[in-house]
C-alpha positions in Angstrom: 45.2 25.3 -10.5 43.8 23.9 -7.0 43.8 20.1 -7.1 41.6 18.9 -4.1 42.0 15.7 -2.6 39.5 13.0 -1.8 39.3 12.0 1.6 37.5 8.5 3.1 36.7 10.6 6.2 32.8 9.1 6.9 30.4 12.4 6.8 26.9 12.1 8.6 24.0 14.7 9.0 22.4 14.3 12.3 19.1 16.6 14.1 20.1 17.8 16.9 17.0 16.8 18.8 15.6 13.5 20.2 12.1 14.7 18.7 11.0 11.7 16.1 8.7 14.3 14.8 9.1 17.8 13.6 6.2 20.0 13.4 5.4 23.5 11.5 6.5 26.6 13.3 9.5 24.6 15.2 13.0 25.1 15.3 14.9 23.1 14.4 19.3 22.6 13.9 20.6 19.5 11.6 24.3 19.3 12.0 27.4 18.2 9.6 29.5 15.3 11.3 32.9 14.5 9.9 34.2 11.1 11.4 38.2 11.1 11.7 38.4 15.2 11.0 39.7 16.2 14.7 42.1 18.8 14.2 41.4 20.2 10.9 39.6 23.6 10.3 36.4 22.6 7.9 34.2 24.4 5.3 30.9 22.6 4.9 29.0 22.8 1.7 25.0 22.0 2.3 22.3 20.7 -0.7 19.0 21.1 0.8 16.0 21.8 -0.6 14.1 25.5 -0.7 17.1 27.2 0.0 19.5 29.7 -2.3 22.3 29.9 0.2 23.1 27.2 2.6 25.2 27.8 5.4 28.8 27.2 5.2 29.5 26.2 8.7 28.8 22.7 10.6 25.4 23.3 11.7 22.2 24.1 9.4 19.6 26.0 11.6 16.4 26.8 10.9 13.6 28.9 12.4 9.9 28.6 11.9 9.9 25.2 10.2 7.4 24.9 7.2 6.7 21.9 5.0 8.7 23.2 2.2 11.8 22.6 4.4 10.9 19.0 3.8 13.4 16.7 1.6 17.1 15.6 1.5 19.8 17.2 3.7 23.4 16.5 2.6 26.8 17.9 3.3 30.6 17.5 2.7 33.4 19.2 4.6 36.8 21.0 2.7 39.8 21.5 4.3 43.1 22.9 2.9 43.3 20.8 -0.6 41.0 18.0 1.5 37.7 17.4 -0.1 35.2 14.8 2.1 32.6 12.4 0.1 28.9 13.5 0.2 26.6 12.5 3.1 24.2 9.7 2.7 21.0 11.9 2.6 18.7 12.6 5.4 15.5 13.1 4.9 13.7 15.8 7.5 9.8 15.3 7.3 7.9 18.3 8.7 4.6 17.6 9.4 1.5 20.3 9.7 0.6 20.7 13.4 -3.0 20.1 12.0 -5.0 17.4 13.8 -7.1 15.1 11.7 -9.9 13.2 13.0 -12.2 10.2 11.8 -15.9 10.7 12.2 -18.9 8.7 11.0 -22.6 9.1 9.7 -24.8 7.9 11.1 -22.9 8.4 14.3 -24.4 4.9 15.5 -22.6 3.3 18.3 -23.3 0.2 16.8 -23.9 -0.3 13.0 -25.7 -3.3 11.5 -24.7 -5.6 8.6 -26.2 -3.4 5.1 -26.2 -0.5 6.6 -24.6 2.3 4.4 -22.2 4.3 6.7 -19.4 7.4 5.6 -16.5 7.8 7.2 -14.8 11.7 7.0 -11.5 12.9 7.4 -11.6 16.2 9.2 -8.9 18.1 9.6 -8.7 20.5 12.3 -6.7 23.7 11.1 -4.2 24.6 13.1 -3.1 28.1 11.1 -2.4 27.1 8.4 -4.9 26.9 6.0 -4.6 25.0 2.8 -5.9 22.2 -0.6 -5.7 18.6 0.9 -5.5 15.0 0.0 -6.3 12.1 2.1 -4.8 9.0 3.1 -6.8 6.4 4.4 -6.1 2.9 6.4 -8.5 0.6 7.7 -8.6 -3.2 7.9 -9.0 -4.3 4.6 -7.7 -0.9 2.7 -5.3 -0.5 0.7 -3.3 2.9 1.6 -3.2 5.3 -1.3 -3.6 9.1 -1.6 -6.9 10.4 -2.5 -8.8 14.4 -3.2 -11.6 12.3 -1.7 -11.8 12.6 2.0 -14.9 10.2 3.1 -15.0 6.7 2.0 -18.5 5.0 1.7 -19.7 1.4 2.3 -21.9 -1.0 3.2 -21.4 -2.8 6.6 -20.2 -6.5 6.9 -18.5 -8.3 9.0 -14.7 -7.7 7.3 -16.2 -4.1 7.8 -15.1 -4.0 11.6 -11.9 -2.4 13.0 -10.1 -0.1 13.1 -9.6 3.2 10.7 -7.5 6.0 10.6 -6.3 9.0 8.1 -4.4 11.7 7.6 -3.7 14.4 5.4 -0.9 16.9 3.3 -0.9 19.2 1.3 -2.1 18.8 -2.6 1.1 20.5 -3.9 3.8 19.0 -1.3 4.3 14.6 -1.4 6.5 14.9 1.4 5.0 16.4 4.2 1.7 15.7 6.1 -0.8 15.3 9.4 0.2 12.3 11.9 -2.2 9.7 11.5 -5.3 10.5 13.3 -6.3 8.3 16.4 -8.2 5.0 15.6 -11.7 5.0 14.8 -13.1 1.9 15.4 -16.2 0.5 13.9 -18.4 -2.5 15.2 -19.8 -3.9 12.2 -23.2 -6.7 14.1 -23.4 -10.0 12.8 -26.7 -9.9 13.5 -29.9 -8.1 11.5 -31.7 -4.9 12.7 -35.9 -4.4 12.8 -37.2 -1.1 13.6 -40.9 -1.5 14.9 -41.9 1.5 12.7 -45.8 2.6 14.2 -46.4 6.0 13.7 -49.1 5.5 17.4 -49.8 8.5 19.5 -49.9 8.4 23.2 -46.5 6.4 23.1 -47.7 2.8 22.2 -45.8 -0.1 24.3 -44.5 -2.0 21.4 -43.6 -6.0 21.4 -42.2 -8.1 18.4 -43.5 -11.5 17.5 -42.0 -14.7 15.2 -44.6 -16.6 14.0 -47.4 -14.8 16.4 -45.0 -15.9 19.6 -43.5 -13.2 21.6 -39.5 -12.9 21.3 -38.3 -13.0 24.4 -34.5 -11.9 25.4 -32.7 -15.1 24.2 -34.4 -15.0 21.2 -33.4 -11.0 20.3 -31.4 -8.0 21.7 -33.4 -5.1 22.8 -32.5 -1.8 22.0 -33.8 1.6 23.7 -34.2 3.1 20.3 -37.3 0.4 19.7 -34.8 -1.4 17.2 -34.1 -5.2 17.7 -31.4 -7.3 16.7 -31.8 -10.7 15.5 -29.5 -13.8 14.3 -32.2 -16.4 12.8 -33.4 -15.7 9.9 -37.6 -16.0 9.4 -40.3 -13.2 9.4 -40.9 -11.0 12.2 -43.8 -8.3 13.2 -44.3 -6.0 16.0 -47.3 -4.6 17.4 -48.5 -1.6 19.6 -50.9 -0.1 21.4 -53.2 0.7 24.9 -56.2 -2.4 25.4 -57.8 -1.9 21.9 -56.8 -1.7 18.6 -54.3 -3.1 18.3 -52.0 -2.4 15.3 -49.7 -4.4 13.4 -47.0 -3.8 10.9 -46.5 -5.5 8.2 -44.5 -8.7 7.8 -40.2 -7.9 8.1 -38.6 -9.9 6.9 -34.8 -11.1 8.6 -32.5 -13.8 6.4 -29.2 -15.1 6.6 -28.9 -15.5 2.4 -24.9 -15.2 2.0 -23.0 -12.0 0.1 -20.4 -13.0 -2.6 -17.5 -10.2 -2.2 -14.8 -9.8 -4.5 -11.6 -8.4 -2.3 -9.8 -6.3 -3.8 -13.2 -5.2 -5.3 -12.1 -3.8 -8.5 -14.0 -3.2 -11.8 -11.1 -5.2 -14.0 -9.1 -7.7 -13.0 -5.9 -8.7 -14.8 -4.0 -11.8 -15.7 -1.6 -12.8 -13.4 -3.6 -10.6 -10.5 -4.2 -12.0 -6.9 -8.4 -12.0 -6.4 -9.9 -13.6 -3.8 -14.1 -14.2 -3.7 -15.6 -14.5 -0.5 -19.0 -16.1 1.1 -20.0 -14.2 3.7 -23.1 -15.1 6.0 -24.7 -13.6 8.4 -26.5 -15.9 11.0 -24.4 -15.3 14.2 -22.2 -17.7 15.6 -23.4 -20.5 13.5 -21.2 -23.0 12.2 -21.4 -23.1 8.2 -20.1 -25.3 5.7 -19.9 -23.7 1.9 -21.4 -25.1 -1.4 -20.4 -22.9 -4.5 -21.7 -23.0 -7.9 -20.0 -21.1 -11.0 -19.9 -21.4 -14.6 -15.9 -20.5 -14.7 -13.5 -23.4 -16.4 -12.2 -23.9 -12.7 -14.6 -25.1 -9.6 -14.5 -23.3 -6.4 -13.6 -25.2 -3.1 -16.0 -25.5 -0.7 -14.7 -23.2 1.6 -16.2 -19.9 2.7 -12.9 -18.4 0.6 -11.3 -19.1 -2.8 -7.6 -17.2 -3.2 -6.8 -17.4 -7.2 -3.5 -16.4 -7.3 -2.6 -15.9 -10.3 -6.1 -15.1 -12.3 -6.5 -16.2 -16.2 -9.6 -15.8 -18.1 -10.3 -19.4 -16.9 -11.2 -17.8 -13.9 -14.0 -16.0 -15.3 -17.6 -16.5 -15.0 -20.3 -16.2 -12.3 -19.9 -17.1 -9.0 -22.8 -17.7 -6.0 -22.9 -19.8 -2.8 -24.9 -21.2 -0.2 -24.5 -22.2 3.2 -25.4 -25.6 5.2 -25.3 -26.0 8.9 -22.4 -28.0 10.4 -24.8 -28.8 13.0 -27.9 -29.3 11.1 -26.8 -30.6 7.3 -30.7 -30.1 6.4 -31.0 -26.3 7.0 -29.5 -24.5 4.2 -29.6 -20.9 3.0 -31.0 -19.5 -0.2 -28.1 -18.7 -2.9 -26.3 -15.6 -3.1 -27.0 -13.7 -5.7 -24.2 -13.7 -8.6 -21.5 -12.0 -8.6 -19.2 -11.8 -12.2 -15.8 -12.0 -12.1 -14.0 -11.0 -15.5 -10.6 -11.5 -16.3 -8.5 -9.6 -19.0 -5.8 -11.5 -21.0 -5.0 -8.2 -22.7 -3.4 -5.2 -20.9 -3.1 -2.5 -23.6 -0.3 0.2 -22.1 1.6 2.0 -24.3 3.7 3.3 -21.5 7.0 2.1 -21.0 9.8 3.1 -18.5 13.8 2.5 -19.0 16.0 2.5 -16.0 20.0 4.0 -16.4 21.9 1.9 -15.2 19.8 -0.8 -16.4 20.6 -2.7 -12.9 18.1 -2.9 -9.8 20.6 -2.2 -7.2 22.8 1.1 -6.9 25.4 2.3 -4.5 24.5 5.4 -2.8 24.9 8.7 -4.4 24.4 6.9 -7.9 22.9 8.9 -10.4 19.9 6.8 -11.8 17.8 8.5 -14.6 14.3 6.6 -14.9 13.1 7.5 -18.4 9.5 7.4 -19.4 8.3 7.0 -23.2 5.0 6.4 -25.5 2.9 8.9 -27.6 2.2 10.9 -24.7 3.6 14.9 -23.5 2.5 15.1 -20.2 4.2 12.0 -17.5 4.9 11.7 -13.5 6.9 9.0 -12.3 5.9 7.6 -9.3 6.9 5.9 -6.4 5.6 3.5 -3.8 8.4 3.4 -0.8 9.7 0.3 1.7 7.2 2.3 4.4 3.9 2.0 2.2 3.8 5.6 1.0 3.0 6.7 -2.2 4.4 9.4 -4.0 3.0 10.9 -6.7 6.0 13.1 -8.3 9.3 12.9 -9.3 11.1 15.4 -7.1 13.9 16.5 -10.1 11.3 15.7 -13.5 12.9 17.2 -16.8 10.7 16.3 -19.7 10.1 12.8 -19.7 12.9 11.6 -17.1 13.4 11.2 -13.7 17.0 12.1 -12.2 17.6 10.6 -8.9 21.0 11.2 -6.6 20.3 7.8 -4.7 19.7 7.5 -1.3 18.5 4.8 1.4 14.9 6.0 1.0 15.0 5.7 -2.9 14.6 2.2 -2.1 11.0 1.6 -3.7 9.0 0.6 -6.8 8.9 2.5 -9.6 6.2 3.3 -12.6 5.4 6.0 -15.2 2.1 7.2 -15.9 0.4 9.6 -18.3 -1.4 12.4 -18.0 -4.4 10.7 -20.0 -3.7 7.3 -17.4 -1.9 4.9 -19.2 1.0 3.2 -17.0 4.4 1.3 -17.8 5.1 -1.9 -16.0 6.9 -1.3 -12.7 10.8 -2.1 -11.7 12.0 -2.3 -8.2 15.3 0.1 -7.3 17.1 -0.8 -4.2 19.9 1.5 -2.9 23.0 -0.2 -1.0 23.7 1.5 2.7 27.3 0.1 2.5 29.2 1.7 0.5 32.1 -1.6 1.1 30.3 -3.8 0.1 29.2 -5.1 -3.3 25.9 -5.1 -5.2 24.3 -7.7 -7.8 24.4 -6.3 -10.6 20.9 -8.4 -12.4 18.5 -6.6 -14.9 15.8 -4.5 -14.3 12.7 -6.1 -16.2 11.6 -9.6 -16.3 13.7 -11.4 -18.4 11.5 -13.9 -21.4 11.8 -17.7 -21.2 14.6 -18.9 -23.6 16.5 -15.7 -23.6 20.0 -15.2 -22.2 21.4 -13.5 -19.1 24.3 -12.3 -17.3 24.4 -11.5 -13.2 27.8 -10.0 -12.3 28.9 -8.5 -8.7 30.2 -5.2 -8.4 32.0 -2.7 -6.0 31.7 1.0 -6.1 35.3 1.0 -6.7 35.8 -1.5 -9.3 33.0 -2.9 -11.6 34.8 -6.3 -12.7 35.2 -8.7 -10.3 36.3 -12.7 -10.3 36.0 -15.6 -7.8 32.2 -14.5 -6.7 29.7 -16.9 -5.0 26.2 -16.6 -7.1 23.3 -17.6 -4.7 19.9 -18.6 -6.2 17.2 -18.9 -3.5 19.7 -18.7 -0.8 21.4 -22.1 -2.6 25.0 -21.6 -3.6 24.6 -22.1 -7.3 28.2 -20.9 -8.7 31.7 -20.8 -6.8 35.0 -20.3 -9.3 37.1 -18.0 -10.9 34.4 -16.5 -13.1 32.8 -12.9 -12.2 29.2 -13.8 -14.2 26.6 -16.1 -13.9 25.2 -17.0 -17.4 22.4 -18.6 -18.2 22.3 -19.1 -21.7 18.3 -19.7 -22.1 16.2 -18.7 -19.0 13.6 -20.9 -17.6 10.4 -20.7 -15.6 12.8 -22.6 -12.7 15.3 -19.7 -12.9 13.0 -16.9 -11.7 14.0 -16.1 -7.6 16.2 -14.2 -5.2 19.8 -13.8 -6.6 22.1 -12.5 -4.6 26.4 -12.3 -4.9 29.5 -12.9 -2.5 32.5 -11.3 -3.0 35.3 -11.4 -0.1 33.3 -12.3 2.4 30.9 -9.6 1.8 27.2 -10.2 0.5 25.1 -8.1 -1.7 21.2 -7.5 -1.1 19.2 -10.1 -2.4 16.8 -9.1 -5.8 14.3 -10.9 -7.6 14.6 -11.8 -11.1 11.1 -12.4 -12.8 10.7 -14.9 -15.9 7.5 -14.2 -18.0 6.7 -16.8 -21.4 6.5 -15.4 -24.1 2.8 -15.2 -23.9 3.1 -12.6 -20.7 5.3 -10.3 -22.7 2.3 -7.6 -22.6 1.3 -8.1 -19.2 1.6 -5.5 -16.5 3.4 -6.4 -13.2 2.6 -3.0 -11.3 0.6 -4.8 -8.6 2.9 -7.9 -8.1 5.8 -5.9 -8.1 4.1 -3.4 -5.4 3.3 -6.2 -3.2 6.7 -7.3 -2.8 6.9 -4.2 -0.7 3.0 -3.9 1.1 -0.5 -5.0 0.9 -1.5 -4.4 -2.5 -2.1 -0.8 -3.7 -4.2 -0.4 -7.0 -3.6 2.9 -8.8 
């Protein structure tokens, strides 16, 4: 029998470029570095994916790059009876040498308020052809994977800035385009006429207000005929050569305010972030806000109202007006209503278990994520520290998710069906240093009155005494014990908890408290927050 000893000796898989981006068709070389191994003669042992037999020396080469080659590199070196530690895991992202670009219909160089515009996502093959999905970021869009590659809209002012995509392949999560350059859209303040006469002999066309001319402080003149306006009132054009003269008909330009909903969603659940907006367009003019609703709880007279944590007090119909700062007897008409609807009742009968039943891990921890509910068909997914979202578990078998931790399997977490039911979602967090220790807190939001235990932990020994608890950054425990219990849990407990333990801190997690009202209540989008702007599934 060969009895192989463990070695500290720190392993590392580096690229051996300075390129921060790896393309298809490159070559590339990722090489095993063992720290303190001078002298010795090594065997390296490789896990990567798409591969049936790594290479045994100290460099992993690979020709013709393709997306499959994405995923986690690791390695560990033998020597003798000497046996290294795994790597932390590096993960190589090879994107498709396919340029995406952003283009818009109409192709307007300026686009008015209510106009309907679509943005598309083209992607410009490069050779190799393929299914996509799209990824879209704009300034108020939340980034999420799509089959869908134009977005629709109406223009308003929150319309304008700037938007970008990009795109991978359907059956590969972890490879794609870069980010196409910015398309930026002007979204005017201001309302459009078109003098629409249908005149022969090229009519020289003027607008009037209230039968005077407009002259060019009154209106912007465009070469296409079209005028913009920023008072609201009825205009007319006319055209024509001496006599007749023709007129259109009345058009009519107003400043009546839009009630938006952002996010804009179809249901809106308890405990959910909303926030309902006024939006007027007259200009530069100065406004102050008048709402009127029929919901349990008033709206302030602001042009915005954040409810941050919505209840089915919240519902009802909301509508606003607006009132000159520097004329408090012009108003403008009322909005028309817009219904907001909140749900007390999230039905999911999706639930997700976490093994260890901890949030934080040590590298290389095994961590099975295990989905359950009257369903065959699930997909855990994943919403990372860099605002991606991935839709598959890499290593799925049946209903569970088996992850060899890493860095980047710092994320959120949630199970979904195939017929789109979803589990609440837990946040994982993955410990760099391997010396230092990690709270050890539970998973899931813990129910008022309940009990709890937080311990600290090394990889090396799981009981430990004399630890400093932290609650909010406030030293809340200092003595001999290794636990902080809480024998019934209050609304005043839920924070940041974090352990000391020699000198050395852990990572700081969250512990939610819910009443026992909440205990059906999903927490998918406050839990993704803590990480990004909110992503709705």
């Amino acid at each position: 029998m060969v009895l192989l000893i463990s070695v500290s000796n720190r392993v590392n898989v580096k690229l051996q470029h300075s390129w921060t981006q790896i393309f298809t068709g490159e070559t590339i070389t990722l090489r095993c570095e063992i720290q303190g191994g001078e002298g010795k003669v090594w065997k390296y042992e490789w896990t990567a994916p798409n591969t049936n037999s790594p290479p045994t020396s100290s460099e992993y080469r690979i020709s013709r790059v393709s997306v499959s080659h994405s995923g986690d590199y690791r390695c560990r070196g033998s020597s003798d009876y000497l046996l290294t530690g795994w790597s932390d895991a590096f993960r190589l992202t090879v994107s498709f040498s396919n340029k995406v670009v952003v283009k818009q219909q109409p192709n307007w160089p300026q686009i008015f308020r209510g106009k309907t515009i679509t943005l598309t996502c083209e992607v410009q093959e490069g050779g190799e052809t393929t299914e996509w999905e799209y990824e879209w970021r704009g300034p108020r869009t939340a980034t999420q994977w799509t089959h869908n590659n134009d977005v629709t809209f109406r223009v308003s002012e929150s319309s304008s800035g700037d938007y970008m995509c990009k795109s991978r392949r359907r059956d590969d999560s972890y490879s794609s385009t870069e980010w196409s350059e910015a398309f930026t859209l002007s979204g005017s303040s201001k309302s459009c006429l078109l003098c629409d006469l249908h005149l022969t002999n090229t009519p020289m066309l003027t607008y009037e207000k209230s039968s005077e001319a407009l002259t060019t402080q009154d209106a912007v003149f465009h070469s296409n005929g079209q005028i913009s306006v920023s008072q609201e009132g009825l205009y007319r054009c006319r055209g024509g050569r001496g006599n007749p003269v023709y007129y259109t008909e009345d058009i009519t330009a107003s400043n009546r305010p839009v009630v938006t909903l952002y996010p804009n969603w179809s249901e809106i659940y308890r405990g959910e972030t909303i926030t309902v907006r006024c939006e007027i367009h007259g200009g530069d003019t100065e406004w102050d806000y008048e709402w009127e609703t029929n919901s349990r709880i008033k709206a302030p007279n602001q042009n915005e109202y954040r409810i941050r944590s919505a209840s089915s007090s919240n519902s009802g119909n909301y509508r606003c007006k607006g009132r000159m700062k520097s004329s408090q007897h012009k108003t403008t008409e009322w909005s028309d209503s817009v219904t907001l609807t909140v749900s007390d009742n999230v039905h999911s009968a999706a639930s997700l278990t976490v093994s260890p039943d901890r949030v934080q891990h040590f590298t290389s921890d095994s961590v099975s994520l295990t989905c359950e509910g009257n369903f065959t068909e699930w997909r855990v997914r994943k919403f990372s520290e860099d605002g991606r979202l991935y839709s598959d578990c890499r290593r799925m078998t049946g209903s569970t998710c088996n992850i060899n931790t890493s860095k980047s399997d710092t994320a959120v977490y949630w199970c979904e069906s195939g017929s789109g039911e979803f589990s609440s979602a837990v946040n994982i967090t993955v410990q760099n240093d391997g010396n230092g220790p990690i709270l050890v807190s539970p998973v899931h939001p813990v129910t008022e009155g309940a009990s709890v235990s937080l311990s600290c932990s090394l990889r090396t020994q799981k009981i430990l005494s004399n630890v400093f608890f932290y609650h909010n950054d406030k030293l809340i425990q200092n003595d001999t014990r290794g636990e902080l219990k809480i024998s019934a849990v209050s609304k005043s407990d839920e924070g940041f908890y974090k352990c000391q333990y020699s000198g050395r801190e852990s990572a700081q997690s969250w512990m939610s408290v819910k009443g026992e009202q909440d205990q059906n209540v999903l927490f998918l989008i406050i839990a993704i927050c803590c990480y990004s702007n909110c992503v709705r599934s």
